[in-house]
TILUMLUM-250426 format. One record per residue: y, x, z of N, C-alpha, C, O in turn. Coordinates in steps of 0.1 Angstrom, whole numbers, plus 5000, padded with zeros to 4 digits. Layout:
TILUMLUM-250426
YXZYXZYXZYXZ ...
END
This chain:
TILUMLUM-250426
618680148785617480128776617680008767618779948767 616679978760616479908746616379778752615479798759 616779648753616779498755617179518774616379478782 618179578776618679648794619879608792620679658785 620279478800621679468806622079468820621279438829 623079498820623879498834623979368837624279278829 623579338851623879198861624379228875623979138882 624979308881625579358891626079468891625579568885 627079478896628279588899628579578912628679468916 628679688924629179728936629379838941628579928940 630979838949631379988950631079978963631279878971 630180118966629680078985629380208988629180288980 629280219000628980359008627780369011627380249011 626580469014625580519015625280599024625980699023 624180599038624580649043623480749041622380689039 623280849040621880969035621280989050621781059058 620080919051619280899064618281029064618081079053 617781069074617181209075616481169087617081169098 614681109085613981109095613681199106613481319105 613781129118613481249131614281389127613781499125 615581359128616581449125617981449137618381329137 618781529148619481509152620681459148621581389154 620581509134622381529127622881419123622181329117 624381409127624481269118624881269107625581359104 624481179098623981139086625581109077626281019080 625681179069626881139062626781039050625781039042 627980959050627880839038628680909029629281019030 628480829018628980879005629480748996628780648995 630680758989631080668978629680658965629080758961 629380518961628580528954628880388942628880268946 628880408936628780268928627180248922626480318914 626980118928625380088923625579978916626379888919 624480008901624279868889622879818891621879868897 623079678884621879628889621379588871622179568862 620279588870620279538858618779468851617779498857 618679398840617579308841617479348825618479348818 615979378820615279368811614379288809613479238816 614679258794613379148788612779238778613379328772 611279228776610879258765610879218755611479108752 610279298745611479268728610479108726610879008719 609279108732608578978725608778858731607978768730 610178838740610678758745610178708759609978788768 610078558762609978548775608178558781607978538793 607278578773606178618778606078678787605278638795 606678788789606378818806607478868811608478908805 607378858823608278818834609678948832609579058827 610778888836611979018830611779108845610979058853 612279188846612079338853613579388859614479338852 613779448868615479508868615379658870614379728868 616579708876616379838879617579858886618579788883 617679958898618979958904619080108903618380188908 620680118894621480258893622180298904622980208908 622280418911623180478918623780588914623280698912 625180558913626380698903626880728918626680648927 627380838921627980908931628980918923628780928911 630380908931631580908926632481088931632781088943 632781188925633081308925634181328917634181258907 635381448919636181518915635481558904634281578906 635981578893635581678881635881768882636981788886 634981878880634582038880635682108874636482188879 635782048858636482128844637782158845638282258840 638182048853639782058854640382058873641281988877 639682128880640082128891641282198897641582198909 641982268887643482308892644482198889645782218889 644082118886645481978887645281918900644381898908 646781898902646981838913645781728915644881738923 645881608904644981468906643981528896644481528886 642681578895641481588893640981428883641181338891 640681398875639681328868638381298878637881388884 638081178877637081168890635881128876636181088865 634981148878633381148872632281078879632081108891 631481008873630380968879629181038874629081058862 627881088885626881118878625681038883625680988894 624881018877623680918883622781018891622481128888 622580968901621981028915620680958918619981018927 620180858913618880808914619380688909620480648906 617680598908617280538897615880438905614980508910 615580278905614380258910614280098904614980008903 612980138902612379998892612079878901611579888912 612479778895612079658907611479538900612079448894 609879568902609179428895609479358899609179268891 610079298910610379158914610779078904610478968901 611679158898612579088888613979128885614379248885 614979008883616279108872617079128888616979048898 617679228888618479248898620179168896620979208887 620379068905621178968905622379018913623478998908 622379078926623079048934622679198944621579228950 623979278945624279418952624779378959625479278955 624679418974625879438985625479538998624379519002 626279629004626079689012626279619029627079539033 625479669035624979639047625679779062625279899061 626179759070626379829076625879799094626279699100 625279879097624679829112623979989117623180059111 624779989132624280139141625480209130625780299137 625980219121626880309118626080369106626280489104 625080269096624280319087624580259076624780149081 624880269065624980169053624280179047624280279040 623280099045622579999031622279949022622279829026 621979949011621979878996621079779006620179799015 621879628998620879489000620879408985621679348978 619679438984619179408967618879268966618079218974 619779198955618879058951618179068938618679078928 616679058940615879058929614678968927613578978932 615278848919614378768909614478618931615478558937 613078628933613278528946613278658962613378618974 613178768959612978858965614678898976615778908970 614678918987615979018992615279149000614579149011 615579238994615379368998616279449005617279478998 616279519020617079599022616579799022615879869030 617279819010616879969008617880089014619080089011 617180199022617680269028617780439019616780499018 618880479015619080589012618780709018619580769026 617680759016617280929021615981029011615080989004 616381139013615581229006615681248993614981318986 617081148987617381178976616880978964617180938953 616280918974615680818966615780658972616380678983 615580558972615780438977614380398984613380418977 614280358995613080309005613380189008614480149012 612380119006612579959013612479969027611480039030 613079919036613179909052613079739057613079709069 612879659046613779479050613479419036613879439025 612779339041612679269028612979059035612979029047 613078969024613278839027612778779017613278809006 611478659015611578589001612378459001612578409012 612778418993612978298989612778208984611578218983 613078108980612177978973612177998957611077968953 613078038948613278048939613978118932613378138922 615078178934615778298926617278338933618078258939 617378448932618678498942620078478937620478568930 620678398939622378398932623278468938624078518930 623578478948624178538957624278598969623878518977 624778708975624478768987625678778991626478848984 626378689008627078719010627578779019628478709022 627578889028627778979042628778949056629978939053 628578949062629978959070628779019082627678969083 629179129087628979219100627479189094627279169082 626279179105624679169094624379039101623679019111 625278909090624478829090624978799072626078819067 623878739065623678699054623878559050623778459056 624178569041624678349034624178399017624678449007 622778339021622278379006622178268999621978159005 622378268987622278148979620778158966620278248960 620678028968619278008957619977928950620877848952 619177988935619877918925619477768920619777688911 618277768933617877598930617677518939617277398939 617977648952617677598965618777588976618377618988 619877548975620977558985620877728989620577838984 621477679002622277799012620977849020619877789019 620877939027619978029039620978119045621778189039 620778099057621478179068620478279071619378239071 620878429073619978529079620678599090621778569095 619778699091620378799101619578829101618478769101 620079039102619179179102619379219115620479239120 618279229119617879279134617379409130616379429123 618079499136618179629136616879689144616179779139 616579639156615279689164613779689158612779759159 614179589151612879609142612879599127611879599121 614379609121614279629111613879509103612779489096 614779429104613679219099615079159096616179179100 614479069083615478969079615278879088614178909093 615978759095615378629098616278549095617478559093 615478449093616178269088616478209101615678159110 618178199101618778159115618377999109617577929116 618977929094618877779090619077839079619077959075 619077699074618877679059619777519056619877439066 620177499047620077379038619077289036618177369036 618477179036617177159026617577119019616577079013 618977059011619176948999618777028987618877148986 618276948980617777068968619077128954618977128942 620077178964620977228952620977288945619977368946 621777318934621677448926623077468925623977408920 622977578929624177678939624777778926624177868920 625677728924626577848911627877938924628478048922 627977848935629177988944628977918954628577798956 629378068964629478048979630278098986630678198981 630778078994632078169002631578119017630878039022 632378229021633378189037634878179040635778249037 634578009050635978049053636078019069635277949075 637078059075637078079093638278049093639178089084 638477979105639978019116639777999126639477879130 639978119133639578099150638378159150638078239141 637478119159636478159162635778039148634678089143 635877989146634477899136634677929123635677939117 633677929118633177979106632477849103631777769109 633177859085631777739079631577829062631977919055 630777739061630177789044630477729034630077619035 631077739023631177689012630677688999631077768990 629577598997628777588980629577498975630177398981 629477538963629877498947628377468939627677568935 628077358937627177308926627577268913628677268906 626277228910625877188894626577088890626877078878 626976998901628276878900629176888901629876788900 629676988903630977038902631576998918632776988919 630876988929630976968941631277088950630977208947 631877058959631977138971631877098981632777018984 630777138993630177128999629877179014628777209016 631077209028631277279037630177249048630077139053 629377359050628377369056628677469074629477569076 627877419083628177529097627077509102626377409104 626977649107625677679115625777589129626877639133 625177499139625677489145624677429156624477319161 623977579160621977539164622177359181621377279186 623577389184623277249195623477109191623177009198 624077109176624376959173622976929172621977009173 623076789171621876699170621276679156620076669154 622376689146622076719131621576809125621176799114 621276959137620577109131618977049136618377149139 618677009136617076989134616477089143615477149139 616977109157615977219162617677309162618177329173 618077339154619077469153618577509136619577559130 617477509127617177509117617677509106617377589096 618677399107619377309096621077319095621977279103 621277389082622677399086623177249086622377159082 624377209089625277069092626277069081627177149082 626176999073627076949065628676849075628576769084 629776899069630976919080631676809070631976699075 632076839054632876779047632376829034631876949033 632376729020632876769009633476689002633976589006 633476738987634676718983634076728965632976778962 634676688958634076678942635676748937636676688938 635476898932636376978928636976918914638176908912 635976878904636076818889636076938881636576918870 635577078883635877148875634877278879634877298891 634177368872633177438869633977598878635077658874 633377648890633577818890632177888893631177818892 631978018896630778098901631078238912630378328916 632278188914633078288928633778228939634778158936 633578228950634678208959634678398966633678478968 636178418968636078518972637278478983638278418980 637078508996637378519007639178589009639178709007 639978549012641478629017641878569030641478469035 642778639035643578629043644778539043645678569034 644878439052645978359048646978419059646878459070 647978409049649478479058649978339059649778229054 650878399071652078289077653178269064653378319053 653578209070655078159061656178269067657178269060 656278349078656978399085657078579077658078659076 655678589071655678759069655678749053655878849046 655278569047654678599034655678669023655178719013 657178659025657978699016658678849020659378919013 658078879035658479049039657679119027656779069020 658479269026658479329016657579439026656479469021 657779499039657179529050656579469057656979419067 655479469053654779379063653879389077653179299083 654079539078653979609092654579589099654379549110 655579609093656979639103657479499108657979479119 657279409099657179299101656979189112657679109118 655179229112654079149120654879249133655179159141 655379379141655679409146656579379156656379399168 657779309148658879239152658279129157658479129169 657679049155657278889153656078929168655878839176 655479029169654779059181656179109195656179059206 656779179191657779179198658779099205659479119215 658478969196659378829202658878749208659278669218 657378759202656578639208655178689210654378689200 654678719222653478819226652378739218651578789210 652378579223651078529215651178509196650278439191 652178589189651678589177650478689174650178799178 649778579162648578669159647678639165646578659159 647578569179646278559186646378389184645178369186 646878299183646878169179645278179163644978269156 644878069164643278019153644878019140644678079130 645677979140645977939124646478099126645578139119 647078209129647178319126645978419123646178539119 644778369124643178429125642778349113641678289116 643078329102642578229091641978309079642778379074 640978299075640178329063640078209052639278129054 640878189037640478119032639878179020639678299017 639378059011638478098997639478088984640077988983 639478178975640478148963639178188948638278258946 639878078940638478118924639078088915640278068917 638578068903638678108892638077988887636877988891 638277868879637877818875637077788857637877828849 636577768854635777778836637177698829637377768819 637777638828639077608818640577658826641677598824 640377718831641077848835642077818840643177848835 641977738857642777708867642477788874641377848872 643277818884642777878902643577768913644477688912 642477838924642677748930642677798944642777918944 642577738955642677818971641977668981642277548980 641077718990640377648999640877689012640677809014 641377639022643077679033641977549047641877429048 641577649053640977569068642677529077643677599077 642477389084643777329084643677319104642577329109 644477309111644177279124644577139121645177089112 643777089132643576889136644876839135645076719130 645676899139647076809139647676789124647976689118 647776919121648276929105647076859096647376819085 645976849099644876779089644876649090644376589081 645676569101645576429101646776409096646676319088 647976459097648976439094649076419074649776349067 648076519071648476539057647376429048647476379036 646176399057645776319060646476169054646376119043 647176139066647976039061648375959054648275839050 649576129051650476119040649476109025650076049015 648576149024647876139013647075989008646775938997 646875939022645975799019647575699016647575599009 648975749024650075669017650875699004651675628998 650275829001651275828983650075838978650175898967 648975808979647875788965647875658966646875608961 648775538972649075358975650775378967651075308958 651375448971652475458970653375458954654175388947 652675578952652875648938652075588928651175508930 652275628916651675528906650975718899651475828896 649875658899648275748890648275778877648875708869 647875858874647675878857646475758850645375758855 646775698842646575578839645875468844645075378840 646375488855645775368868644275408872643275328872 644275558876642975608883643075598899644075568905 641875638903641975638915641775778919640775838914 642675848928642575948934641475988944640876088944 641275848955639675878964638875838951639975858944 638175808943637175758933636675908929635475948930 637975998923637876108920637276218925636676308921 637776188938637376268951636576268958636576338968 635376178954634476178961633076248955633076278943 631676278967631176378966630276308951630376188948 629776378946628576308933627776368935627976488933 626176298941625376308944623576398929623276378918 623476438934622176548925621176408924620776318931 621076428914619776358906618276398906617376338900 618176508915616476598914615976508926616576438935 614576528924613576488933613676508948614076628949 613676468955613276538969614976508976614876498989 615876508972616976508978616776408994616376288994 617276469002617376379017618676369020618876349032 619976389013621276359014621076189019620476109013 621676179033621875999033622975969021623576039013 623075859025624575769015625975829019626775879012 625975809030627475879037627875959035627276059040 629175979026630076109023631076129037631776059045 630676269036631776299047632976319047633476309058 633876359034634776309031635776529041635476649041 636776469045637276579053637876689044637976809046 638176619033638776769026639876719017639376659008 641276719017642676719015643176758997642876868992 643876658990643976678979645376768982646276738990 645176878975646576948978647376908961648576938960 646776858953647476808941648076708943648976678935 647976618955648376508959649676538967650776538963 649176568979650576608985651476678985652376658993 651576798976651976878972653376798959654476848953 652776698959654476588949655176578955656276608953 654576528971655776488985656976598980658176568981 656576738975658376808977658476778964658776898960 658376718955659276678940659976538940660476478931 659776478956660076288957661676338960662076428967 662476248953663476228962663776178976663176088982 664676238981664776238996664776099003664376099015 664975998997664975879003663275848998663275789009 662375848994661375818989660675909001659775849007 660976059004660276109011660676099026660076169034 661376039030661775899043661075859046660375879056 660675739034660075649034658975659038658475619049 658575709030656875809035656375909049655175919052 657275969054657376059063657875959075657776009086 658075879075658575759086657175619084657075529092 656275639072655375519071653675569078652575509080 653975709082653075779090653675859103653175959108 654475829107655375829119655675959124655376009135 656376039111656476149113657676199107658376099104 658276359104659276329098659776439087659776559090 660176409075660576479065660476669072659476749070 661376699077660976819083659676879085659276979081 659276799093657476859101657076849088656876969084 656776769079656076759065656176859056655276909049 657776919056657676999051657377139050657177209040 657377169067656677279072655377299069654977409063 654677199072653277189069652577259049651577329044 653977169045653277239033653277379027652677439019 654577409036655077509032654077639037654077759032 653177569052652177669060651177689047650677799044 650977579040649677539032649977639020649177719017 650977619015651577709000651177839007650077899003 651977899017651278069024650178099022649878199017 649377999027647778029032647378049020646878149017 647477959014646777948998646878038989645978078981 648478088989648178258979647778378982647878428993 646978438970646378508971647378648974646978728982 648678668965649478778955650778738965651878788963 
END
């Protein structure tokens, strides 16, 4: 329609629900748009969205070719005063899939049956929806002026709930996850160009009750993104197999506990930056984090800076200027210049002695480490 743009794209399955019905319910391929209207007389009243659902199908016309032309047709259509629709993602729980709508401060969970979309779940928020991010049905929603919110969809009754929250008053442009092992933490990207690792972690003494997410580490990136998207960090062992079935196979065959070790279980974050770097966020185990650690607080002394900057100066968190903020003074710090140590393999060998013997360790181990770090970090 006439002043109608697209603000969300998602390819997701649907599962077609059939009240007080025995049968089970088949899903279907669907790509849903989200999209937000202003009226032509501008911002006088409030913008509006609407969420498209295309079913994805074989073409009819040409169905004697081996590969068929695939077609989308629109299969329903539903107006959402809340506001512009920001943020699609599907939801899967009991074996049902879900559209989870972000619209305007609104999260809605709508259930596909009878041909049309039902609200089943709804969540408000403080201010406007930026992002929705899933893993099994708990949620990491982002406000666009309000930090992070932890949820979870409880299926028995069909309910969002707020596990914690943030309260610093951010304004959240990306979020991700990243894990290894059993722990999981959160990652926001602000208006300062910060990054900010967050964990749910209801017995510390810092969760307020269990309420409050815990700020763990951050870090001042120096540069503008609006994605973190989540990968798999491979070993150094399978990253250059061409097979990598066959692979992980062997490597189970020699050694029963590969694969079940926390750095073989690793999830990190990779983006896209606004002057058009990328980059990779790589969860580190304690030994390798102190180690690199080290080495970094000795060649940012060692090595000589681009025009006599300081590397921590750079690196540190920069604090939001809005009202209300309850950040204490203390940066937590905890997060590894990989621009930094990543020279250690351009030093010459006597230089990297020097260095790998002034943190009592040795050229070898250092270089494994980075070499684990380079794996983890690519995406391709």
């Amino acid at each position: 329609e006439e002043f109608e743009h697209g603000t969300a794209l998602k390819v997701m399955y649907l599962t077609d629900v059939v009240e007080d019905s025995d049968e089970i319910p088949e899903k279907s391929l669907v790509i849903g748009v989200g999209t937000s209207a202003i009226d032509q007389d501008g911002e006088d009243l409030a913008s509006k969205g609407r969420i498209l659902l295309f079913k994805v199908r074989k073409s009819k016309k040409r169905a004697l070719d081996e590969n068929p032309p695939l077609e989308m047709v629109l299969t329903s259509e539903k107006d959402m005063a809340l506001g512009p629709v920001t943020s699609l993602s599907s939801l899967k729980s009991d074996d049902i899939y879900r559209v989870v709508v972000g619209a305007g401060a609104e999260v809605t969970v709508e259930q596909w049956g009878n041909g049309k979309l039902t609200q089943v779940g709804f969540y408000h928020a403080h201010m406007q929806v930026q992002e929705i991010v899933l893993f099994k049905t708990f949620f990491l929603l982002s406000d666009a002026y309000d930090s992070l919110h932890f949820l979870v969809w409880r299926e028995s009754d069909k309910s969002l709930t707020l596990l914690a929250k943030d309260y610093e008053p951010t304004q959240v442009f990306a979020a991700g996850l990243i894990s290894r092992g059993g722990a999981m933490s959160f990652v926001c990207h602000d208006d300062r160009q910060n990054l900010s690792f967050l964990q749910y972690a209801p017995t510390d003494a810092a969760a307020r009750g269990g309420n409050k997410l815990v700020c763990r580490a951050d870090y001042h990136m120096g540069t503008q993104t609006t994605s973190l998207k989540s990968h798999w960090s491979q070993s150094s062992l399978i990253f250059n197999s061409c097979t990598t079935a066959s692979t992980l196979a062997a490597l189970k065959q020699q050694d029963t506990l590969f694969g079940r070790l926390e750095d073989d279980q690793r999830f990190a974050v990779n983006f896209g930056t606004s002057d058009g770097s990328f980059g990779s966020i790589v969860p580190l185990s304690e030994p390798t984090y102190w180690r690199l650690t080290a080495l970094q607080s000795v060649m940012s002394n060692a090595l000589e800076s681009n025009c006599a900057l300081s590397h921590r100066a750079w690196r540190l968190f920069r604090r939001s200027t809005r009202r209300a903020g309850c950040r204490s003074n203390d940066r937590k710090k905890g997060v590894i210049d990989g621009d930094v140590v990543m020279k250690f393999v351009d030093l010459p060998l006597p230089e990297q002695e020097d260095l790998a013997s002034s943190i009592g360790s040795t050229v070898g181990l250092v270089m494994d480490n980075l070499l684990e770090l380079g794996c983890a970090a690519s995406v391709v």
